[in-house]
C-alpha positions as CSV (number, residue, x, y, z in Angstrom):
1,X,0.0,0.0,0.0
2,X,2.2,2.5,-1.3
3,X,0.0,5.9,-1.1
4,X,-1.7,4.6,2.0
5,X,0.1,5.2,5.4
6,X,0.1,3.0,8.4
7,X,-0.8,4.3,11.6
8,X,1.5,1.8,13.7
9,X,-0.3,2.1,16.8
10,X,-3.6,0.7,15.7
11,X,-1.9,-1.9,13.3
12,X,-4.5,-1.2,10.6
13,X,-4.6,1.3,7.4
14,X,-5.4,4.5,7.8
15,X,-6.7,6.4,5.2
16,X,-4.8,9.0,3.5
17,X,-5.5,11.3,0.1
18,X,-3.6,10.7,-2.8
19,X,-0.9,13.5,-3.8
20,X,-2.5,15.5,-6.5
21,X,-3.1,19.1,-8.2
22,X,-7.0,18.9,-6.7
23,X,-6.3,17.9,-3.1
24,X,-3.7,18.7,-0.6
25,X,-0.7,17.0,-0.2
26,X,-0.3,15.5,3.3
27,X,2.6,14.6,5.6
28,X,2.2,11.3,8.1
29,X,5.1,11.7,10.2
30,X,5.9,11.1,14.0
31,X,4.6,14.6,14.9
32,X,1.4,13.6,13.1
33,X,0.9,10.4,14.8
34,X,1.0,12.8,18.3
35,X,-1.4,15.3,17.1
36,X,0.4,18.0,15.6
37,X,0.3,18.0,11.3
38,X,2.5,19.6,8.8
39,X,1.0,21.2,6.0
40,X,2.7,21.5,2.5
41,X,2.3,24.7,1.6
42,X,1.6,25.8,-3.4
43,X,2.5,28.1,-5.0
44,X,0.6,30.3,-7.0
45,X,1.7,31.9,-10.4
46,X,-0.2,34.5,-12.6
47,X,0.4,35.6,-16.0
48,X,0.0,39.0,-17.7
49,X,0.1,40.8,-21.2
50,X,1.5,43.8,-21.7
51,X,1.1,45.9,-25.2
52,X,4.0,48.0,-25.9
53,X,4.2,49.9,-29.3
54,X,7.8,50.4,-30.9
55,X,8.5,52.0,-34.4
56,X,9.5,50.0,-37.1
57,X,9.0,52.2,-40.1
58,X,7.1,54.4,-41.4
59,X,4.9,54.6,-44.7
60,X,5.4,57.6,-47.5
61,X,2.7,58.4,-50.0
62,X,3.6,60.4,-53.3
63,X,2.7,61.2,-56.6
64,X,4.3,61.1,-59.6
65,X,3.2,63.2,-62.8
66,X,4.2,61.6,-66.0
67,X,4.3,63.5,-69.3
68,X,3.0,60.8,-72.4
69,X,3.6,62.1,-75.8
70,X,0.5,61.0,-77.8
71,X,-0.8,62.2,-80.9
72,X,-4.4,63.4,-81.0
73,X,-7.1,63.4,-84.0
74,X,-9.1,66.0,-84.4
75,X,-11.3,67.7,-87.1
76,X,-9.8,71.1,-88.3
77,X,-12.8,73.6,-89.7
78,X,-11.9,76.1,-91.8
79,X,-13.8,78.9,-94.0
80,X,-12.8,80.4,-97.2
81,X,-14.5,83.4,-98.6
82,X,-15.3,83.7,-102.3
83,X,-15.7,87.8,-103.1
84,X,-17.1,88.4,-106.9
85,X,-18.0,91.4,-108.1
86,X,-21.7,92.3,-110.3
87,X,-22.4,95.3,-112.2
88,X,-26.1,96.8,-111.3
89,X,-26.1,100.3,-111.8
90,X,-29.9,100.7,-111.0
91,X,-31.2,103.8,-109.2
92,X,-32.4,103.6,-106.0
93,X,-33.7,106.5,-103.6
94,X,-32.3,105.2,-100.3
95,X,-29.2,103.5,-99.7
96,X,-30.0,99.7,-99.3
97,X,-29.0,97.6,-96.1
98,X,-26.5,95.0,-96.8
99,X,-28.7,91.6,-97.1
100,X,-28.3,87.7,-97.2
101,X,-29.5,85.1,-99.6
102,X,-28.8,81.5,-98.5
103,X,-25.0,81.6,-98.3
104,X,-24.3,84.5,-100.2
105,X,-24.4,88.1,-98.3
106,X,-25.3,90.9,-100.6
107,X,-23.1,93.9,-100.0
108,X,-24.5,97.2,-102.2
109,X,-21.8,100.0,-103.5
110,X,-23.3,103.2,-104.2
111,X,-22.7,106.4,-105.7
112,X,-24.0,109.7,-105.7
113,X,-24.3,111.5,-109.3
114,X,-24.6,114.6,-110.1
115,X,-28.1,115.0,-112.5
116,X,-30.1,118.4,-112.5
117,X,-31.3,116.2,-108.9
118,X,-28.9,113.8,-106.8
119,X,-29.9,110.4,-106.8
120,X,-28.6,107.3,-105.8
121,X,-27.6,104.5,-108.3
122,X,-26.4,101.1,-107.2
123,X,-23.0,100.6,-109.2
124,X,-22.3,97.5,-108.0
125,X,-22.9,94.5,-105.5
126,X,-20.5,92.5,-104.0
127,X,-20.9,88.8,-103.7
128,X,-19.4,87.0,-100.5
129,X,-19.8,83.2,-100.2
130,X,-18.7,80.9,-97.3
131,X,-17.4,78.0,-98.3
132,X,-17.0,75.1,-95.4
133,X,-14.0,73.1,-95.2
134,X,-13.3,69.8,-93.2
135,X,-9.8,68.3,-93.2
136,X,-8.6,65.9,-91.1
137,X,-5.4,66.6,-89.1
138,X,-3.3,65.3,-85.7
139,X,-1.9,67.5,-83.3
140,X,0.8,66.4,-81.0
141,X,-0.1,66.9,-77.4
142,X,1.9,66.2,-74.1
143,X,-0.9,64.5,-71.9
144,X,-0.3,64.3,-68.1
145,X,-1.0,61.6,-66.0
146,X,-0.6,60.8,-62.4
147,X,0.2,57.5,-60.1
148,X,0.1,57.0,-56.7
149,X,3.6,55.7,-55.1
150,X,3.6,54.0,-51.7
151,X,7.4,52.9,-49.9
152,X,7.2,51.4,-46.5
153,X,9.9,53.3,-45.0
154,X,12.3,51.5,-41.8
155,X,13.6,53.8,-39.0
156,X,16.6,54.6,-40.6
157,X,14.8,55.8,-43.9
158,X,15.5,52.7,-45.9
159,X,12.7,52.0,-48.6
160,X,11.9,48.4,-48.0
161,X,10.6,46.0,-50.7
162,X,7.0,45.2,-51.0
163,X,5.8,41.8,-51.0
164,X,6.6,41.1,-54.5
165,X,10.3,42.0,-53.5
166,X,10.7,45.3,-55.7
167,X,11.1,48.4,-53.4
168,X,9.1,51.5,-54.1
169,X,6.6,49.8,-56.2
170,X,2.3,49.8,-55.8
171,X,0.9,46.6,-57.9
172,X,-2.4,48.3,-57.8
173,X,-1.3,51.2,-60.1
174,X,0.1,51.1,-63.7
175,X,4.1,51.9,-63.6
């Protein structure tokens, strides 16, 4: 009977607890067979977390304005003016107001003559047509575009490399 203790008085078993972590441990000695006990005394431990923030790096944000030389089409309109010139010489007792008939405007020229009376004779009109011209054409432009940068930065101002192992880089944006 190895975690049983004998009482050697009464010649039979007494009975004691088993060591363990739910009960406590006892001591059968000579002072316990006279009355007095001895008590084994646990410890007690408790465990705590503790957050402390430290820098590692920092991160920078930037952008970068790129200059793309591109060539753009466009539609170039143009007018042309067509001036003829028509003989009338008609009479007329006020001078006329310049008019327009579909895409020709209608200048009048007068004159005064001398007669025994002034009157007014239209000498001439002058014919101005527009003439609409489309032609295409390309321009060179310089077009500006802009991409975001972001560099994870360590303490000592070191770009680090992104996951993808290139430093200085964004996968997100075009380079």
């Amino acid at each position: 009977m190895s975690d049983l203790t004998r009482d050697p008085r009464q010649g039979v078993a007494d009975t004691a607890t088993p060591t363990g972590l739910d009960s406590p441990a006892r001591i059968h000695d000579r002072a316990d067979l006279e009355g007095s006990r001895q008590t084994l005394e646990l410890a007690e431990e408790f465990a705590s977390v503790e957050i402390v923030r430290e820098e590692l790096g920092l991160v920078r944000v930037r952008t970068v304005t790129d200059s793309i030389d591109d060539v753009v089409s466009a539609t170039v309109r143009g007018e042309m003016v067509e001036v003829t010139r028509h003989p009338v010489d008609r009479e007329v007792d006020t001078a006329p107001e310049p008019r327009t008939e579909g895409d020709v405007t209608i200048i009048p020229v007068v004159e005064e003559r001398a007669v025994v009376v002034t009157r007014l004779f239209v000498t001439e009109e002058i014919h101005v047509r527009r003439k609409v011209t489309e032609e295409p054409t390309e321009l060179p432009v310089s077009l500006r575009r802009q991409r975001v940068v972001v560099e994870r930065v360590d303490a000592e101002g070191r770009v680090l490399p992104d996951r993808d192992g290139a430093a200085g880089t964004n996968p997100g944006f075009p380079a």
